[in-house]
mmCIF file of the protein (N, C-alpha, C, O) and its ligand, coordinates in Angstrom:
data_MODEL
# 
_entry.id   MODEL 
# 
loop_
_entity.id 
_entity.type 
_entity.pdbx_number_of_molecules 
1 polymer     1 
2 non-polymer 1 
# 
_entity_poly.entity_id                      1 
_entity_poly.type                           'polypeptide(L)' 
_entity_poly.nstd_linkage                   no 
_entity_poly.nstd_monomer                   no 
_entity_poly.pdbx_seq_one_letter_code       
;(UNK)(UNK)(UNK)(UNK)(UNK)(UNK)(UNK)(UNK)(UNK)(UNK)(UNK)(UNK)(UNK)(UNK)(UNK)(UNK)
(UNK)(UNK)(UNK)(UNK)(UNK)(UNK)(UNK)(UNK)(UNK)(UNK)(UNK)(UNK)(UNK)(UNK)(UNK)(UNK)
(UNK)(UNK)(UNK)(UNK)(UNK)(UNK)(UNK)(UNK)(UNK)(UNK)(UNK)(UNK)(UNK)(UNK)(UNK)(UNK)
(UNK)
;
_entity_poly.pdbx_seq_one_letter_code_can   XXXXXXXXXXXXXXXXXXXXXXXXXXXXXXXXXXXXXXXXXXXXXXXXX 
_entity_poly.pdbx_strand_id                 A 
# 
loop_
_entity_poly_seq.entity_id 
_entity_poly_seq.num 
_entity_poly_seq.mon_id 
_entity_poly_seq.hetero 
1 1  UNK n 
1 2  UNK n 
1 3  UNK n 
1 4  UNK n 
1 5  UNK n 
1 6  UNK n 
1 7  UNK n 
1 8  UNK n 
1 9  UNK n 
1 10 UNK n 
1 11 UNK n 
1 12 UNK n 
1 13 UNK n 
1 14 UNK n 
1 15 UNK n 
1 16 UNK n 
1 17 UNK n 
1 18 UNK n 
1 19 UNK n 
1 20 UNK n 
1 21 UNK n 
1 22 UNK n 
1 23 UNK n 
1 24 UNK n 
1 25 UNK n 
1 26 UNK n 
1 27 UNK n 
1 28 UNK n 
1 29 UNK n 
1 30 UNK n 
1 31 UNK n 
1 32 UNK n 
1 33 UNK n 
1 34 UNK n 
1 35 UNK n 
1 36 UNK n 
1 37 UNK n 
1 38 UNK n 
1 39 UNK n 
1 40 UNK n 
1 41 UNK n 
1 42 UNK n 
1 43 UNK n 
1 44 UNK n 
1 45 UNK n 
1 46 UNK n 
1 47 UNK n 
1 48 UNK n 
1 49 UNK n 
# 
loop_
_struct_asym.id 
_struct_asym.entity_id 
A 1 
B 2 
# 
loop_
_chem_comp.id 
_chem_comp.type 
_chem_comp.mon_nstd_flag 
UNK 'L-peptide linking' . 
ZN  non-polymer         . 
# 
_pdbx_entity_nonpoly.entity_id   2 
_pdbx_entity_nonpoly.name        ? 
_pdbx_entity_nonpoly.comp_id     ZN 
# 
_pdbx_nonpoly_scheme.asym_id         B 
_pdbx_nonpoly_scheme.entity_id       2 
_pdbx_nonpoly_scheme.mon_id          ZN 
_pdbx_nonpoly_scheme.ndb_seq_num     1 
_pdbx_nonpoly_scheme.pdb_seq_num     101 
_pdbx_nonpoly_scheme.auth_seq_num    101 
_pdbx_nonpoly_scheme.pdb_mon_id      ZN 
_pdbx_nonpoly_scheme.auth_mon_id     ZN 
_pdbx_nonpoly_scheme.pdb_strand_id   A 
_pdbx_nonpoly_scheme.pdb_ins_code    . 
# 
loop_
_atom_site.group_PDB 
_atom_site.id 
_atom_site.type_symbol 
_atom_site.label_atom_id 
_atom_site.label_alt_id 
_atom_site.label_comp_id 
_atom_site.label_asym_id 
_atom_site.label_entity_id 
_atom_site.label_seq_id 
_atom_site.pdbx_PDB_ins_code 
_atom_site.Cartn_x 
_atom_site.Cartn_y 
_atom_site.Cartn_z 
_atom_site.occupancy 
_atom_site.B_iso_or_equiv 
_atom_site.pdbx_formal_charge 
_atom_site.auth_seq_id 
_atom_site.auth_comp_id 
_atom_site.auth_asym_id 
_atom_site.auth_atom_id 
_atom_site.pdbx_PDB_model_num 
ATOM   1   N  N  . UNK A 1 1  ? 2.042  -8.562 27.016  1.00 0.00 ? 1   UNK A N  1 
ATOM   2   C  CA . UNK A 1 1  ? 2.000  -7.984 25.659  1.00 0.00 ? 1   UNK A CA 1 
ATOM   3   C  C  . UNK A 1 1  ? 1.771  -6.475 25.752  1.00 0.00 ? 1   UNK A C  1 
ATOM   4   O  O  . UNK A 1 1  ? 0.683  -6.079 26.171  1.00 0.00 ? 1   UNK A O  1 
ATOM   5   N  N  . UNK A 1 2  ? 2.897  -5.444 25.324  1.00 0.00 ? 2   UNK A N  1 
ATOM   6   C  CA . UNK A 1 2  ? 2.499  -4.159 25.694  1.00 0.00 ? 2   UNK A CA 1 
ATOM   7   C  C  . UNK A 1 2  ? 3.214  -3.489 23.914  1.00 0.00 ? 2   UNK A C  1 
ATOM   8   O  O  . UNK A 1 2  ? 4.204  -2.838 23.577  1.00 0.00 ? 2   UNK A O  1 
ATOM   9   N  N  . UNK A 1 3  ? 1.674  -4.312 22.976  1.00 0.00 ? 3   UNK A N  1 
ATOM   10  C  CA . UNK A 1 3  ? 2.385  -3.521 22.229  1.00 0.00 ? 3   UNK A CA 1 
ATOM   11  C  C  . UNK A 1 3  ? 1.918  -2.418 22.077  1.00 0.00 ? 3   UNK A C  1 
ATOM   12  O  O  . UNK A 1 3  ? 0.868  -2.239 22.695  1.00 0.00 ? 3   UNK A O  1 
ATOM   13  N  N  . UNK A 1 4  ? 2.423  -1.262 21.262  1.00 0.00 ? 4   UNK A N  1 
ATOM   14  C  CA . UNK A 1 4  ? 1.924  -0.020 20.908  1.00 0.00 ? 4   UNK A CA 1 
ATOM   15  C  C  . UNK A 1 4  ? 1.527  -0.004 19.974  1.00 0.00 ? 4   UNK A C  1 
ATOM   16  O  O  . UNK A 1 4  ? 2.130  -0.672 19.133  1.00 0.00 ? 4   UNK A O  1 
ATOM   17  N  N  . UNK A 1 5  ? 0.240  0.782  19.518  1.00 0.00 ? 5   UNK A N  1 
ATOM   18  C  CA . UNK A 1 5  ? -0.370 0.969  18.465  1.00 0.00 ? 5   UNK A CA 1 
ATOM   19  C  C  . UNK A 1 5  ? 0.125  2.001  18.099  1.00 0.00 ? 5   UNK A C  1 
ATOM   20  O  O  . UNK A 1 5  ? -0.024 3.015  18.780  1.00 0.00 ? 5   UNK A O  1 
ATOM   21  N  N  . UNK A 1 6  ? 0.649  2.012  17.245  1.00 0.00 ? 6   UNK A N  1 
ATOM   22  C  CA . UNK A 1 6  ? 1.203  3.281  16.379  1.00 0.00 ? 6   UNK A CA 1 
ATOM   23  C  C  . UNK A 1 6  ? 0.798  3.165  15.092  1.00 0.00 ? 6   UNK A C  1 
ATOM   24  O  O  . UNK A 1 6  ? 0.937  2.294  14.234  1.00 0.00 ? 6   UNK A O  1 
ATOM   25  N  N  . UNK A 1 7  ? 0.056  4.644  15.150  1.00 0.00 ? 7   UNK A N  1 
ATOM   26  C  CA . UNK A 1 7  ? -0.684 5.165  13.995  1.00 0.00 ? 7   UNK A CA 1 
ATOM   27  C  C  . UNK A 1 7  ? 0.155  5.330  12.630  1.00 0.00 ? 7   UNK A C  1 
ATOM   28  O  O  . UNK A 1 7  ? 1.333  5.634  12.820  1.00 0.00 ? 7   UNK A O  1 
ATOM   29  N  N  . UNK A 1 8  ? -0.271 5.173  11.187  1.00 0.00 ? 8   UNK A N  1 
ATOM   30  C  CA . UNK A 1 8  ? 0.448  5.107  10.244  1.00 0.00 ? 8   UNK A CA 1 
ATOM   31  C  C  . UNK A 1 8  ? -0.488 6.099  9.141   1.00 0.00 ? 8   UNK A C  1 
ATOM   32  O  O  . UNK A 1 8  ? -1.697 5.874  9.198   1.00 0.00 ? 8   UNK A O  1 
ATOM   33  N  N  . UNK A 1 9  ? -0.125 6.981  8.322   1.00 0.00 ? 9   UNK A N  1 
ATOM   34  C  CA . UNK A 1 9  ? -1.185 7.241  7.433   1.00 0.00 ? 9   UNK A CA 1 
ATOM   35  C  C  . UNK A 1 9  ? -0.310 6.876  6.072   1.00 0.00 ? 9   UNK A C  1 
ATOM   36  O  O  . UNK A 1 9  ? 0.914  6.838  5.946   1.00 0.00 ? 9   UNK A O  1 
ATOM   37  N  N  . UNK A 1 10 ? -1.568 6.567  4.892   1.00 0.00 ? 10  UNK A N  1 
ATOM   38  C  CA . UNK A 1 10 ? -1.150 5.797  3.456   1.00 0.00 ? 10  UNK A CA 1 
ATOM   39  C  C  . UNK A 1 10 ? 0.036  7.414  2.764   1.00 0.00 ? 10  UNK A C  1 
ATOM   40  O  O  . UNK A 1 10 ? -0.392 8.535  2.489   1.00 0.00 ? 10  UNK A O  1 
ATOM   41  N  N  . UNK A 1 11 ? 1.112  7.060  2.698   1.00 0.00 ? 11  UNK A N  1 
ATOM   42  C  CA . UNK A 1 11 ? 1.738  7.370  1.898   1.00 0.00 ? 11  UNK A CA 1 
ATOM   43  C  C  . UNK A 1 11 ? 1.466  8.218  0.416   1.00 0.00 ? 11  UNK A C  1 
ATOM   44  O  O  . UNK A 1 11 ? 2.303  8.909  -0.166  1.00 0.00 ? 11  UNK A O  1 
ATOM   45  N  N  . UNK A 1 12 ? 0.211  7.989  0.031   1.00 0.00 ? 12  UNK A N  1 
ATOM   46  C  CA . UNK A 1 12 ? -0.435 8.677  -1.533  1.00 0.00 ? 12  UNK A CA 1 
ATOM   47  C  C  . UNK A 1 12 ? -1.444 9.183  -1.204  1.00 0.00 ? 12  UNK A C  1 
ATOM   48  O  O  . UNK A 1 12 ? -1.605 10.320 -1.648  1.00 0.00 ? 12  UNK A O  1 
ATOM   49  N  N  . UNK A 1 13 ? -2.541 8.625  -0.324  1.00 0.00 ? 13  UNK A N  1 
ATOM   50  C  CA . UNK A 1 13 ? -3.942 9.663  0.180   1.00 0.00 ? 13  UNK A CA 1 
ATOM   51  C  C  . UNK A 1 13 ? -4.227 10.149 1.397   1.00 0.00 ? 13  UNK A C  1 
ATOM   52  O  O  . UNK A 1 13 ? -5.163 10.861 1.759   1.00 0.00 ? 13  UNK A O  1 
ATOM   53  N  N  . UNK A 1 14 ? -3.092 9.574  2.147   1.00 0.00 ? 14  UNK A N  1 
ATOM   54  C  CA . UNK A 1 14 ? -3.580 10.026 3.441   1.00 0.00 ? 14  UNK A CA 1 
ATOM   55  C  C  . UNK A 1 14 ? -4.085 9.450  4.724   1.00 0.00 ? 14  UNK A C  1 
ATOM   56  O  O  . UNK A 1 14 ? -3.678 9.666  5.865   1.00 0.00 ? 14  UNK A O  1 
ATOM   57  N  N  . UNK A 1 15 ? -5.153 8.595  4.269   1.00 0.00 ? 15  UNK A N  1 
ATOM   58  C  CA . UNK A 1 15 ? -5.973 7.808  5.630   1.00 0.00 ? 15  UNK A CA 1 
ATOM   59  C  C  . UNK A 1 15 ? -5.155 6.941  6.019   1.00 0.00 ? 15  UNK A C  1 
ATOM   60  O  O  . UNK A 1 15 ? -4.298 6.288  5.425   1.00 0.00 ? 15  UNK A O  1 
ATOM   61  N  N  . UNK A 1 16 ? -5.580 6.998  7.360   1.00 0.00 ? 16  UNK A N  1 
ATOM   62  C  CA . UNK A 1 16 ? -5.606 6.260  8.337   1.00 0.00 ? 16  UNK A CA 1 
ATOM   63  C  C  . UNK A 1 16 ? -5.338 4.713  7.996   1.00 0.00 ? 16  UNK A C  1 
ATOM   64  O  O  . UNK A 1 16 ? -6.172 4.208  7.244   1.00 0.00 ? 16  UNK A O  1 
ATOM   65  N  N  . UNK A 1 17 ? -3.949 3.622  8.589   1.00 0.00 ? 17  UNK A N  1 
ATOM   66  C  CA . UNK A 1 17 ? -4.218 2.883  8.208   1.00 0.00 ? 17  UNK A CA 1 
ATOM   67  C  C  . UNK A 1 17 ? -3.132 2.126  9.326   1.00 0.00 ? 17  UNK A C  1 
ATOM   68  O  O  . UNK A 1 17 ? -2.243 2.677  9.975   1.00 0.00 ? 17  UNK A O  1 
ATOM   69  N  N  . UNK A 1 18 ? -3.534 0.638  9.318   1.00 0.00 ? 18  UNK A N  1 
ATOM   70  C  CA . UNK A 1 18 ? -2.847 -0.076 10.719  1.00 0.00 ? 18  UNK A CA 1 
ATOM   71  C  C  . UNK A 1 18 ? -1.550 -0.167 10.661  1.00 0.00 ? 18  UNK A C  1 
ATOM   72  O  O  . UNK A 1 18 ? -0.851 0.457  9.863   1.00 0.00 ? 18  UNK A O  1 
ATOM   73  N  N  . UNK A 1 19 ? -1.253 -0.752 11.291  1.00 0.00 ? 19  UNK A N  1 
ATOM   74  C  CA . UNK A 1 19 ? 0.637  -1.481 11.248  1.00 0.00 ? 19  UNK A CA 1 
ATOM   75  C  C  . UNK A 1 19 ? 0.532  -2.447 10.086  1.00 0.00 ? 19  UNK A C  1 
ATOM   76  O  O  . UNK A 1 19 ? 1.356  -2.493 9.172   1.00 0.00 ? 19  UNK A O  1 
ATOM   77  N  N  . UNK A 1 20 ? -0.854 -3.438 10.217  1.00 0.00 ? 20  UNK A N  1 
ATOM   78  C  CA . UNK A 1 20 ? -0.328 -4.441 9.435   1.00 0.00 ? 20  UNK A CA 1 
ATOM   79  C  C  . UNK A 1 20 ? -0.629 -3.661 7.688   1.00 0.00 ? 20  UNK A C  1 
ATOM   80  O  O  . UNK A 1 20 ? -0.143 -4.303 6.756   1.00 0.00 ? 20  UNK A O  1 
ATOM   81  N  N  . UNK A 1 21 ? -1.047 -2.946 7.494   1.00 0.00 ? 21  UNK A N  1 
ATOM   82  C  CA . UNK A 1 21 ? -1.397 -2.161 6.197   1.00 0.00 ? 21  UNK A CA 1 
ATOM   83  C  C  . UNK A 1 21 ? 0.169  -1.932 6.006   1.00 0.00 ? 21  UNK A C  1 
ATOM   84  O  O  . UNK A 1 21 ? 1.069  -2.623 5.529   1.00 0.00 ? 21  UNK A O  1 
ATOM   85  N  N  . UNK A 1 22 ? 0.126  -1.043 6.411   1.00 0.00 ? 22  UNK A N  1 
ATOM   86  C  CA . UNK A 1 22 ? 1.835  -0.136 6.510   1.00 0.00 ? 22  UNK A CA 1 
ATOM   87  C  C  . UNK A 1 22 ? 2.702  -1.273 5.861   1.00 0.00 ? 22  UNK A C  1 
ATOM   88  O  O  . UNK A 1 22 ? 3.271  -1.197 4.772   1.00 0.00 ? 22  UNK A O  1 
ATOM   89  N  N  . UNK A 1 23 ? 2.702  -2.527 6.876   1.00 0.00 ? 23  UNK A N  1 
ATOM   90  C  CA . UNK A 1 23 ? 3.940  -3.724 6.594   1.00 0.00 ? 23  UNK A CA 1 
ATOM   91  C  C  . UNK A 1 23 ? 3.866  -4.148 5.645   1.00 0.00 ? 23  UNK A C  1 
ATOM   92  O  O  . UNK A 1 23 ? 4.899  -4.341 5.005   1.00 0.00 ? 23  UNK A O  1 
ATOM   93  N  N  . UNK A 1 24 ? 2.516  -4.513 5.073   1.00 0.00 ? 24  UNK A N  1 
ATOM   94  C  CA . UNK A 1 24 ? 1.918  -5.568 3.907   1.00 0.00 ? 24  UNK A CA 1 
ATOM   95  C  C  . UNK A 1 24 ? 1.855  -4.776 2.807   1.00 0.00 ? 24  UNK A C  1 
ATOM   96  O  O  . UNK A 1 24 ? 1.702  -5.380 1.745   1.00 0.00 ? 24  UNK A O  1 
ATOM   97  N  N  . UNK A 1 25 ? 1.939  -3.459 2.757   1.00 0.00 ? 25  UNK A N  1 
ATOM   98  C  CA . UNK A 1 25 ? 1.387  -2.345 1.556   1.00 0.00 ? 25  UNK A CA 1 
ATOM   99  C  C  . UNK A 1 25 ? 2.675  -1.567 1.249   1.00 0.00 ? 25  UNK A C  1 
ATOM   100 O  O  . UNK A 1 25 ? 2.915  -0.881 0.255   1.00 0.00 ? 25  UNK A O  1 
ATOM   101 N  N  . UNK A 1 26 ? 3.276  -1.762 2.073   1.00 0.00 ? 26  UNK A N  1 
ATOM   102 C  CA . UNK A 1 26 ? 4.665  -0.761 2.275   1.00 0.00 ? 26  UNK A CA 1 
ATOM   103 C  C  . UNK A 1 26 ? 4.615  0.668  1.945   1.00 0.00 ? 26  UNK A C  1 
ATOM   104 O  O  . UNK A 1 26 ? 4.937  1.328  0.956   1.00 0.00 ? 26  UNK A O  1 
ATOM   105 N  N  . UNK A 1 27 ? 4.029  0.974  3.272   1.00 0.00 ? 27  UNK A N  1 
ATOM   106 C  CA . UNK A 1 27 ? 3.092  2.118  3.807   1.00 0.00 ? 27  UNK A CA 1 
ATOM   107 C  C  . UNK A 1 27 ? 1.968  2.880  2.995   1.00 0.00 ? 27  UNK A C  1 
ATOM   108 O  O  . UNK A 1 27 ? 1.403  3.946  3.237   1.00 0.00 ? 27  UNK A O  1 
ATOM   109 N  N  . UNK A 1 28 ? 1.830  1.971  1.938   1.00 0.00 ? 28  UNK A N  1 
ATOM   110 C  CA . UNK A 1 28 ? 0.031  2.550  1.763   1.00 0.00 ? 28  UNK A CA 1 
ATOM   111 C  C  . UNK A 1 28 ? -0.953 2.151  2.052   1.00 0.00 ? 28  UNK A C  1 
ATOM   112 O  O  . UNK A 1 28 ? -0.829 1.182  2.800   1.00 0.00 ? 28  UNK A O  1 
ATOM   113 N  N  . UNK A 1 29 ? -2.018 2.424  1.822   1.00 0.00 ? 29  UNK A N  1 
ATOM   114 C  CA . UNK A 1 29 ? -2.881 1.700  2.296   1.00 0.00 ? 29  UNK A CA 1 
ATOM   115 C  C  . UNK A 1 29 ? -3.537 0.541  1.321   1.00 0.00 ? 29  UNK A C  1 
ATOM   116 O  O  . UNK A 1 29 ? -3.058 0.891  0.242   1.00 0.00 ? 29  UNK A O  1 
ATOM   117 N  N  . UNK A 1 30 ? -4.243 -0.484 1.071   1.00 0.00 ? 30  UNK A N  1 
ATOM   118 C  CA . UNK A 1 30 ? -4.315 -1.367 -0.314  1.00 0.00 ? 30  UNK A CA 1 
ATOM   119 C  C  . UNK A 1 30 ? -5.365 -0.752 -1.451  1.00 0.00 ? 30  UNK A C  1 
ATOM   120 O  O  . UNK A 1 30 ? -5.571 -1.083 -2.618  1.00 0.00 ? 30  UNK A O  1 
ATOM   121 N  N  . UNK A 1 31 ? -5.980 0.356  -0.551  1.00 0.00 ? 31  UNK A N  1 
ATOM   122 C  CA . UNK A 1 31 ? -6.478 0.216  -2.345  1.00 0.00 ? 31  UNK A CA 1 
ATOM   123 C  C  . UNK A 1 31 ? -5.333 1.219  -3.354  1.00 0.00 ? 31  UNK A C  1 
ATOM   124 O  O  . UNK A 1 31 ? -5.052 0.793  -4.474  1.00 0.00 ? 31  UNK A O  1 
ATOM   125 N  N  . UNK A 1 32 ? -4.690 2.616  -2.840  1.00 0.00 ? 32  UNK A N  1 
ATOM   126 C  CA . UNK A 1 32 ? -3.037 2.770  -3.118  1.00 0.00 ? 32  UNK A CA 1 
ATOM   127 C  C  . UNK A 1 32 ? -2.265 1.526  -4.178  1.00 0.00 ? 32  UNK A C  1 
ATOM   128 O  O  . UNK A 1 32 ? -2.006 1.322  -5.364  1.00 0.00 ? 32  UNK A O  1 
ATOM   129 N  N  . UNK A 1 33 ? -2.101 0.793  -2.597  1.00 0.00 ? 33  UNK A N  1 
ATOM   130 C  CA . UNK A 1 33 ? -1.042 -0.428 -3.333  1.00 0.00 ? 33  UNK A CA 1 
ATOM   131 C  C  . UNK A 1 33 ? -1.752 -0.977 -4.445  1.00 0.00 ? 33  UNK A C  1 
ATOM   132 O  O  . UNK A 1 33 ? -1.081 -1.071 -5.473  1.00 0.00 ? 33  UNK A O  1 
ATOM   133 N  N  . UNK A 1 34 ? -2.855 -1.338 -4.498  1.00 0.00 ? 34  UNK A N  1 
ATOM   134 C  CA . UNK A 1 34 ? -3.820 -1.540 -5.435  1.00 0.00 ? 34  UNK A CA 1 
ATOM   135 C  C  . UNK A 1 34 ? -3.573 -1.535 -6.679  1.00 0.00 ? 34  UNK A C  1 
ATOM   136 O  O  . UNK A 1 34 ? -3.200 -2.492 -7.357  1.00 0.00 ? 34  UNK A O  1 
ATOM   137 N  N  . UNK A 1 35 ? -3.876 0.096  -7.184  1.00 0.00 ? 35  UNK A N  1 
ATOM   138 C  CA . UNK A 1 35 ? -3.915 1.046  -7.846  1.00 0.00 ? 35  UNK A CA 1 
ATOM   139 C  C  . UNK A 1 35 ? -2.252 1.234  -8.596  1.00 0.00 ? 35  UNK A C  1 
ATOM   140 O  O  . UNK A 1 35 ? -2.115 1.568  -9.774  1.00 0.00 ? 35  UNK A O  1 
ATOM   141 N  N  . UNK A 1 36 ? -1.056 0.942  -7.635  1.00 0.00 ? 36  UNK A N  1 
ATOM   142 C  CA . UNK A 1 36 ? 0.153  0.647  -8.198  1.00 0.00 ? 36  UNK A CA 1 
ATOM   143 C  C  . UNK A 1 36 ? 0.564  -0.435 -8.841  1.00 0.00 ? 36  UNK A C  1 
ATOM   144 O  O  . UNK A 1 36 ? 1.198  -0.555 -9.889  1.00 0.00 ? 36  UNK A O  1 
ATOM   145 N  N  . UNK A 1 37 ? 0.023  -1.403 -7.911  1.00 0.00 ? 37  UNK A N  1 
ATOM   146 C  CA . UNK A 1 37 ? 0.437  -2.976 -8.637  1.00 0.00 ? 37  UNK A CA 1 
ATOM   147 C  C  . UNK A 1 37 ? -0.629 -2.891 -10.244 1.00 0.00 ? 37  UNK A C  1 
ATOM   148 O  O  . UNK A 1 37 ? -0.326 -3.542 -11.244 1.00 0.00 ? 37  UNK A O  1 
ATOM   149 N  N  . UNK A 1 38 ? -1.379 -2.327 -10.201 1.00 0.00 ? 38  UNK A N  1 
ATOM   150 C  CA . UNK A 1 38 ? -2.193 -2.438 -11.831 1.00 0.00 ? 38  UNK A CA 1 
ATOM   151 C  C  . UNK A 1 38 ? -1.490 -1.998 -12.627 1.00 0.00 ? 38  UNK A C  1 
ATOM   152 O  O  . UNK A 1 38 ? -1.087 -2.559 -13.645 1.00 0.00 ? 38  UNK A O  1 
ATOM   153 N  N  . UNK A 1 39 ? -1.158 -0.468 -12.089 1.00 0.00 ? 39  UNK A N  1 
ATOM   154 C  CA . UNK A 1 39 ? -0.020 0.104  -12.855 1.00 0.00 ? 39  UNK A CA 1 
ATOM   155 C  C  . UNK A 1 39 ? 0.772  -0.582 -13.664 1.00 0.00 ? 39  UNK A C  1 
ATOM   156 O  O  . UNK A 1 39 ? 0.905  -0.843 -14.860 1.00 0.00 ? 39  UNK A O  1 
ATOM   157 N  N  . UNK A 1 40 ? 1.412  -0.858 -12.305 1.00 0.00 ? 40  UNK A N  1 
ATOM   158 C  CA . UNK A 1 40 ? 2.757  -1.538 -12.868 1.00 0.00 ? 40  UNK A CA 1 
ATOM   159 C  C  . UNK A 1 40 ? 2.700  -2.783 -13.315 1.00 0.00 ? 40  UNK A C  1 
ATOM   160 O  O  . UNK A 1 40 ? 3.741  -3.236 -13.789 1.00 0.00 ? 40  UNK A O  1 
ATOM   161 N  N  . UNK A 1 41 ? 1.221  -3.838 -13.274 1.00 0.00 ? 41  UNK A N  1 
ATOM   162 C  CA . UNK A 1 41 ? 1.082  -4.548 -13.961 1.00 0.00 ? 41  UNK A CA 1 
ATOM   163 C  C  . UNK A 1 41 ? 0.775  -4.651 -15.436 1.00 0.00 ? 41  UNK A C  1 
ATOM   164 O  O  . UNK A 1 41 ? 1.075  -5.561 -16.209 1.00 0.00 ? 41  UNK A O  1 
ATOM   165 N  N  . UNK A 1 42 ? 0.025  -3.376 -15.699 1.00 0.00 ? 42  UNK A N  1 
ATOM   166 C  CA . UNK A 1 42 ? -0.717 -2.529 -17.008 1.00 0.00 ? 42  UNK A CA 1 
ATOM   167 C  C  . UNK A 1 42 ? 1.055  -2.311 -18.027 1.00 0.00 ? 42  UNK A C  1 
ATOM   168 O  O  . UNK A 1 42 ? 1.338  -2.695 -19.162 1.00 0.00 ? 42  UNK A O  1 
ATOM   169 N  N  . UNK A 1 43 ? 1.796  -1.649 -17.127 1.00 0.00 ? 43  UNK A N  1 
ATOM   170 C  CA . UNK A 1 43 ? 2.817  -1.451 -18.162 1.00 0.00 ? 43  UNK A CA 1 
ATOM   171 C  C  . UNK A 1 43 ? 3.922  -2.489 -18.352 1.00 0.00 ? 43  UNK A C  1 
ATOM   172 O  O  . UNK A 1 43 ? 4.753  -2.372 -19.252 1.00 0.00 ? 43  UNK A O  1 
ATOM   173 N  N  . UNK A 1 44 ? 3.916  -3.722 -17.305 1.00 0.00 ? 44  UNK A N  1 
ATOM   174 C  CA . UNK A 1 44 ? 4.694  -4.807 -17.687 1.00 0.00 ? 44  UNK A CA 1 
ATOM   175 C  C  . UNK A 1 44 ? 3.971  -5.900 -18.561 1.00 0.00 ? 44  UNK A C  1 
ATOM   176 O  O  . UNK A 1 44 ? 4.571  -6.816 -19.124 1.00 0.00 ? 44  UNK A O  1 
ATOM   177 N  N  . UNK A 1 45 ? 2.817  -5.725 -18.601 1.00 0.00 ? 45  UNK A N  1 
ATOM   178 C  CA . UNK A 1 45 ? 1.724  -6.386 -19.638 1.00 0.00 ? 45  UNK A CA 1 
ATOM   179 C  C  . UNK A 1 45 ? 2.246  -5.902 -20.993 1.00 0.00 ? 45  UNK A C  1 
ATOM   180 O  O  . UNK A 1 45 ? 2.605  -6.741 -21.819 1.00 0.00 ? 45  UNK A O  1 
ATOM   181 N  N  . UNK A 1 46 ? 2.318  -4.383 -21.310 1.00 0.00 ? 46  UNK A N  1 
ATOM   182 C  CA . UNK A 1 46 ? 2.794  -3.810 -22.527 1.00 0.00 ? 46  UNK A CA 1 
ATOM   183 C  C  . UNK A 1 46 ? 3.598  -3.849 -23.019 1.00 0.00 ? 46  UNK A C  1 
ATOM   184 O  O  . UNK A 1 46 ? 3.676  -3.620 -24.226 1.00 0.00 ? 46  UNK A O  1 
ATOM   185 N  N  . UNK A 1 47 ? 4.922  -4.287 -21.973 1.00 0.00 ? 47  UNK A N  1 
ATOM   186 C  CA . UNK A 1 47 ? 5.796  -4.565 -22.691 1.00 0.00 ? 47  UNK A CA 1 
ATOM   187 C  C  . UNK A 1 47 ? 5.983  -6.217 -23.158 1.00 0.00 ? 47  UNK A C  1 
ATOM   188 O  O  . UNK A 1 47 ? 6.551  -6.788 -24.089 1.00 0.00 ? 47  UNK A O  1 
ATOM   189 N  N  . UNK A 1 48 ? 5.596  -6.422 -22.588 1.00 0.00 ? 48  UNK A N  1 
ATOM   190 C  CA . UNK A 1 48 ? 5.323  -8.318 -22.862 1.00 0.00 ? 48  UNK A CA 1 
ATOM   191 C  C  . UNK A 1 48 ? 4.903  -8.583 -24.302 1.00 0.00 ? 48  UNK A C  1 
ATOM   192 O  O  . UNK A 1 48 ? 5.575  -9.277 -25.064 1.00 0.00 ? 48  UNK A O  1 
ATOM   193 N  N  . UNK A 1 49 ? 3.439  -7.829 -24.725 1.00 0.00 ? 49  UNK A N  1 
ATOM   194 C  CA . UNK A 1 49 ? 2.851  -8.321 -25.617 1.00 0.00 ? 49  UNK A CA 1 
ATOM   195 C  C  . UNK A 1 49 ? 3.034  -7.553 -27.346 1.00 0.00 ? 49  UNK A C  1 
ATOM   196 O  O  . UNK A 1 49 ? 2.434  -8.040 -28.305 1.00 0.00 ? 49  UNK A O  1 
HETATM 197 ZN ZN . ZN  B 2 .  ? -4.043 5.318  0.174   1.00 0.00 2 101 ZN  A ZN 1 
# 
């Protein structure tokens, strides 16, 4: 097993964050992705109701 750790930083703030962040967040870090999915949950809520 020779994998490489290759460093990733979040896309919106900056820090430091793993491979599996990067893959699972699609390159932010989760509190980022977080902070988007509310978003974008906040304004698909609005239009719903
Ligand atoms: Zn971030």
């Amino acid at each position: 097993m020779a994998q490489e750790k290759k460093k990733h930083h979040c896309e919106v703030c900056g820090r430091e964050i793993s491979q599996e962040e990067y893959d699972n967040y699609d390159g932010m870090c989760w509190e980022c992705w977080d902070d988007q999915l509310t978003e974008e949950s906040d304004s698909m809520f609005g239009e719903l109701m």
